[in-house]
C-alpha positions as CSV (number, residue, x, y, z in Angstrom):
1,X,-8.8,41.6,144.2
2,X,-9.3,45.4,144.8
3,X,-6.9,47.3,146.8
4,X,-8.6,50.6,147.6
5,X,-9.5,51.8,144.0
6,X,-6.4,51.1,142.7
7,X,-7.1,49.7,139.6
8,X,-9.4,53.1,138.4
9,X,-6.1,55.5,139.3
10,X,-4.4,56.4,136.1
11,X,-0.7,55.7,135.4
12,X,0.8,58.9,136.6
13,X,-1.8,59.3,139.7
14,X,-0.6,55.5,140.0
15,X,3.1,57.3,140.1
16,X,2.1,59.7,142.8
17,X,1.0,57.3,144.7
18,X,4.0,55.1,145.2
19,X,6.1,58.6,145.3
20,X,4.6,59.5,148.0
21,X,5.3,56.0,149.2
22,X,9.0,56.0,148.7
23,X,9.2,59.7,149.8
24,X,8.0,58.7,153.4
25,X,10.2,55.8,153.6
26,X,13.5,58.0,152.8
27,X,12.4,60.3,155.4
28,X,10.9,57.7,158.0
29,X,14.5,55.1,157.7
30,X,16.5,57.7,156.7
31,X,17.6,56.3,153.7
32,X,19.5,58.7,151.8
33,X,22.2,61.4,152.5
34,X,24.1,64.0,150.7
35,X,27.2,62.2,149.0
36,X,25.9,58.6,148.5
37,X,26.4,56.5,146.1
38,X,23.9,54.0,145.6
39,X,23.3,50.8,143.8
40,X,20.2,49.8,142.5
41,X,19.8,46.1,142.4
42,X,18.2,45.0,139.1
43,X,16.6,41.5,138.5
44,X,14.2,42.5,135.5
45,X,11.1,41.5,137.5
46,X,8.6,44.4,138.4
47,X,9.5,45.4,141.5
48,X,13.1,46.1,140.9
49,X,12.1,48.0,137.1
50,X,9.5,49.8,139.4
51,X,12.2,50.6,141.8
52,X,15.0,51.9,139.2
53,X,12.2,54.0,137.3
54,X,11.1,56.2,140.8
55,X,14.3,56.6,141.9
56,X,15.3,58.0,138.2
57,X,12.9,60.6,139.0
58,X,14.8,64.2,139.9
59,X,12.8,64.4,142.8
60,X,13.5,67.1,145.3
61,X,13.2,64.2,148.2
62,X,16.1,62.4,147.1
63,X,17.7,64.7,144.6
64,X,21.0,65.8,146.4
65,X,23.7,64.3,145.6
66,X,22.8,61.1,145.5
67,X,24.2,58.8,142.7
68,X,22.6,55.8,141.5
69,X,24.3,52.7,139.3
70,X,22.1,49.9,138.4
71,X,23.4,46.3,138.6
72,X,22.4,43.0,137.6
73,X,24.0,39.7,138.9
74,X,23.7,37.5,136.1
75,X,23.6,34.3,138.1
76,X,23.8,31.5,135.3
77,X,20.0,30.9,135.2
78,X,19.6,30.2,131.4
79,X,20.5,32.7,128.6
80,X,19.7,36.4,129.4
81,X,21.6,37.9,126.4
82,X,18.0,39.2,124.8
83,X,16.7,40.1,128.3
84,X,19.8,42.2,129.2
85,X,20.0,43.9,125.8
86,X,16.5,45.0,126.7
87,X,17.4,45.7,130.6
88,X,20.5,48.3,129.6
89,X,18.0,49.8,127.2
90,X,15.5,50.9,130.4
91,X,18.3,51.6,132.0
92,X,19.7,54.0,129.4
93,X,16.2,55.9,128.7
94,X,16.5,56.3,132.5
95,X,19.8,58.3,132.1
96,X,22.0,55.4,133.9
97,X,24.4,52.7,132.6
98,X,23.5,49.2,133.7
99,X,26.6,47.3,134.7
100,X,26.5,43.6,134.8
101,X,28.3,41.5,138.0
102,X,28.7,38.2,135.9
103,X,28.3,35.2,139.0
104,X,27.1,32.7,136.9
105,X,28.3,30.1,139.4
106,X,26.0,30.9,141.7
107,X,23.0,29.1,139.6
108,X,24.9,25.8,139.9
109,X,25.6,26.2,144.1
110,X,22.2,26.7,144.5
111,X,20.4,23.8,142.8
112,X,22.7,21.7,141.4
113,X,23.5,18.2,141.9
114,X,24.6,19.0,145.9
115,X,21.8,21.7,146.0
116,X,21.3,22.4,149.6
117,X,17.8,22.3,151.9
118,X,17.4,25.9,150.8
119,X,18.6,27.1,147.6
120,X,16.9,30.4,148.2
121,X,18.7,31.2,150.5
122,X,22.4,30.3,148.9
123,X,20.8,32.2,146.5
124,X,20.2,35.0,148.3
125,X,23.5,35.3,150.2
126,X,25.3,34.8,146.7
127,X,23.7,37.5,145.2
128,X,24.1,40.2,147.7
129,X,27.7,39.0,148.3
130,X,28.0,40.0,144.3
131,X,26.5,43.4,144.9
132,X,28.7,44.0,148.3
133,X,31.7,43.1,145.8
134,X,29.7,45.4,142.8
135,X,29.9,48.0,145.7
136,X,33.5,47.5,147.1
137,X,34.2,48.2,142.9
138,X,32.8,51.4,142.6
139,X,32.8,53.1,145.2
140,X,29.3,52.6,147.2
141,X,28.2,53.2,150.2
142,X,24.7,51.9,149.7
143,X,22.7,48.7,147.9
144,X,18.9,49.7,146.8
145,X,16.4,46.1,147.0
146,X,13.3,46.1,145.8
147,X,11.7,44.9,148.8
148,X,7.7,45.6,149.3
149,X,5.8,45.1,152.3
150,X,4.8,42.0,151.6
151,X,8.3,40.6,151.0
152,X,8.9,41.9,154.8
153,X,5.7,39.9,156.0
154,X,6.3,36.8,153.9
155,X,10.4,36.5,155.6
156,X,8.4,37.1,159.0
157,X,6.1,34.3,158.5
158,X,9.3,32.4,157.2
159,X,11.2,32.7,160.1
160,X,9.0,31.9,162.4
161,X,7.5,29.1,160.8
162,X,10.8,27.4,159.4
163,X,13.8,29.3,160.6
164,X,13.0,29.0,164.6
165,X,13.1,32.6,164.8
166,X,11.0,36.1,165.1
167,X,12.9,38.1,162.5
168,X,11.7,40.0,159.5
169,X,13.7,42.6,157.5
170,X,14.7,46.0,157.9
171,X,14.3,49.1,155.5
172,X,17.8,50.4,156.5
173,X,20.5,47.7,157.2
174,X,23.9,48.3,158.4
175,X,26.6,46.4,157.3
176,X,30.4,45.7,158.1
177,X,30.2,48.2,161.0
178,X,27.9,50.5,159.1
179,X,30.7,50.4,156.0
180,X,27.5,49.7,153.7
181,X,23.9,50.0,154.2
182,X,21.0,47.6,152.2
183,X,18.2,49.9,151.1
184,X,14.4,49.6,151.1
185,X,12.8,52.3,149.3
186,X,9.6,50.2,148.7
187,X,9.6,49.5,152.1
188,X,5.6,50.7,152.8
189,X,4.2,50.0,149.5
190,X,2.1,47.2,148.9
191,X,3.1,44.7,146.1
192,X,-0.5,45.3,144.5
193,X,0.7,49.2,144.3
194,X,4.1,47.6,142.3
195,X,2.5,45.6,140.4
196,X,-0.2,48.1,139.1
197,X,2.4,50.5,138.4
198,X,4.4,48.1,136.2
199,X,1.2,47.3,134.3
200,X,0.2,50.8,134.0
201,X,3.6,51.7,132.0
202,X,3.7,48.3,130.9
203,X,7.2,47.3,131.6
204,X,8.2,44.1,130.5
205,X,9.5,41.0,132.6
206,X,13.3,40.7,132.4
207,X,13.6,38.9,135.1
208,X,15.6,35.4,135.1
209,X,13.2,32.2,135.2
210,X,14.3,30.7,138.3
211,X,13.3,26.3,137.9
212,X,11.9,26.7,141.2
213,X,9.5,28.9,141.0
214,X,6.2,28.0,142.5
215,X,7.6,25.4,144.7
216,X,10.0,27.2,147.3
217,X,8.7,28.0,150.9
218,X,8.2,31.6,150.1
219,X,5.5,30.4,147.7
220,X,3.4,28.8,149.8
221,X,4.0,31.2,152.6
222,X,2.7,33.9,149.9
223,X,-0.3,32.1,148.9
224,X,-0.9,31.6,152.7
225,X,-0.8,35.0,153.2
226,X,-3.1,36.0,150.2
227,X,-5.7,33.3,151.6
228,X,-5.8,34.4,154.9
229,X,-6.3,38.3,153.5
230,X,-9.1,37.0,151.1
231,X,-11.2,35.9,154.3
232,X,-10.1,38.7,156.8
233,X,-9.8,42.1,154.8
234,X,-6.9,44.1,156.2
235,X,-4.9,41.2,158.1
236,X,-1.8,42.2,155.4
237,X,-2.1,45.7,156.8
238,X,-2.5,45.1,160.5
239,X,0.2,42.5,160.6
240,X,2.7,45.0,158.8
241,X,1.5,46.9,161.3
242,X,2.3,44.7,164.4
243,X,5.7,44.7,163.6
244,X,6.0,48.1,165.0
245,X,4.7,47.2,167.9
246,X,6.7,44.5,169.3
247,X,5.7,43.4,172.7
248,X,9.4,41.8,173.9
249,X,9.2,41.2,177.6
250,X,6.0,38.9,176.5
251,X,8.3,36.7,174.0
252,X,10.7,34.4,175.8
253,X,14.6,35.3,174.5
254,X,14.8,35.6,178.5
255,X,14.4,32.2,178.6
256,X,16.6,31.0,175.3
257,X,19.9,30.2,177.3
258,X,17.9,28.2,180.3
259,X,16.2,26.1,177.7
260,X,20.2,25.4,176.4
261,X,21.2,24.3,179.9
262,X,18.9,21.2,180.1
C-alpha cells in the first residue's frame, strides 16, 4: 500500500518528514521544557529505534536542555543477550548510554501458568511501572513511548469494543499529580512513515519476540483497521481526526449513574 509517495522519498527527505512530524507534536502537546530529563523507552522494535534516533538529532526544536537516557525493560521474554549487545551499540553511535531495568518477572505474570484474560495489559502496566521506577532512579521528570497514530486508534477501537469504554491515549500524560509526564513524540506520524524510515536506514529488529504475537486483541483490531482503510482510502486519517472533535453532550456519561441505579 502507498501512503502518499512515500516509498519514492529518499532516506534523509524520509528524515525530514517525520521531523517535521515530531517538531509539531512538541510544540502542539507541549512536550518538552528547559531542564527535563527524559527517558526514552527502548524495545528494539522500529518504532522505539526510530524514536531514539530523531530525538538524538541536536535539533533546535528540542535542543535546550533537555536530557535523554534510553532504557530497556528486559522482561524475561527469551534470551536478549545478542540483541542488547547490539541495542547499546545504537545507543552509543547515538551519543547515549543504554541502561537496562532488568524485570524479568514480568514475562512469567503475564502468560504464565495463571496468565490473566489480558496479558497485554499486565504487560503493559509492568513495564511502565519499570520505567516510573527507571525514572524515580535517575532523576526524570519525563518517559518518551513510541506511540504512532495508529497505536492511538487501535487502543480507541480497543476500548470501545472490549474495555466498555471511549478512551484512547494522550500525547502528554500526567502522572502522580503531574510528578512525571508519559511522552508521545510520534504522536501524528503514521506507522507507514516509521516503518519506512526504519527501512530506509535499515535498522535492525531488536525487539523481544513476544509468544503471542499475532493472536492478542490488538492484532485483530489492527488488521481490522487496515481492512477497513484498504476499501475506504483515508478512514485512518479522518478517524485520527475525529478524536479532536468529540461531540460529548451527544454520548451518554450523563446517563452512566441512572443506568447503575436499576
Amino acid at each position: 500500500m502507498s501512503y502518499g509517495g512515500l516509498h519514492s522519498l529518499s532516506a534523509n527527505k524520509r528524515k525530514g518528514v517525520l521531523l517535521r512530524s515530531v517538531k509539531k507534536a512538541v510544540g502542539m502537546f507541549d512536550l518538552l521544557d528547559d531542564g527535563d530529563r527524559v527517558i526514552i523507552a527502548v524495545s528494539g522494535g522500529a518504532d522505539s529505534l526510530v524514536l531514539l534516533d530523531i530525538l538524538s538529532e541536536k535539533s533546535p526544536w528540542w535542543a535546550r536542555t533537555v536530557e535523554f537516557l534510553p532504557v530497556f525493560v528486559d522482561s524475561g521474554f527469551g534470551d536478549d543477550s545478542e540483541n542488547l549487545d547490539k541495542l547499546r551499540e545504537f545507543a552509543e553511535k547515538r551519543n547515549m548510554n543504554l541502561h537496562i531495568a532488568v524485570r524479568r518477572e514480568i514475562a512469567k505474570m503475564a502468560i504464565g501458568d495463571d496468565r490473566p484474560q489480558n496479558p497485554c495489559f499486565i504487560c503493559s502496566r509492568l513495564r511502565r511501572k519499570a520505567l516510573i521506577e527507571t525514572a524515580v532512579e535517575f532523576g526524570a521528570n519525563k518517559i518518551a513511548l513510541g506511540h504512532h497514530r495508529e497505536d492511538v486508534l487501535e487502543t480507541f477501537l480497543l476500548n470501545a469494543f472490549f474495555g466498555r469504554q471511549i478512551a484512547a491515549i494522550r500525547p502528554n500524560q500526567s502522572l502522580f499529580e503531574g510528578r512525571f509526564h508519559l511522552i508521545r513524540p510520534l504522536f501524528l506520524a503514521r506507522e507507514s512513515q516509521i516503518k519506512g524510515y526504519a527501512g530506509a536506514f535499515a535498522f535492525p529488529d531488536l525487539s523481544s519476540k513476544c509468544p503471542l504475537d499475532g493472536k492478542t486483541k490488538r492484532d485483530y483490531v489492527k488488521k481490522l483497521l487496515n481492512k477497513l482503510e484498504s476499501e475506504n482510502r483515508g478512514l485512518k486519517r479522518d478517524l485520527f481526526r475525529a478524536l479532536f472533535h468529540p461531540k460529548v453532550d451527544y454520548l451518554l456519561g450523563d446517563y452512566a449513574n441512572r443506568k447503575k441505579q436499576k
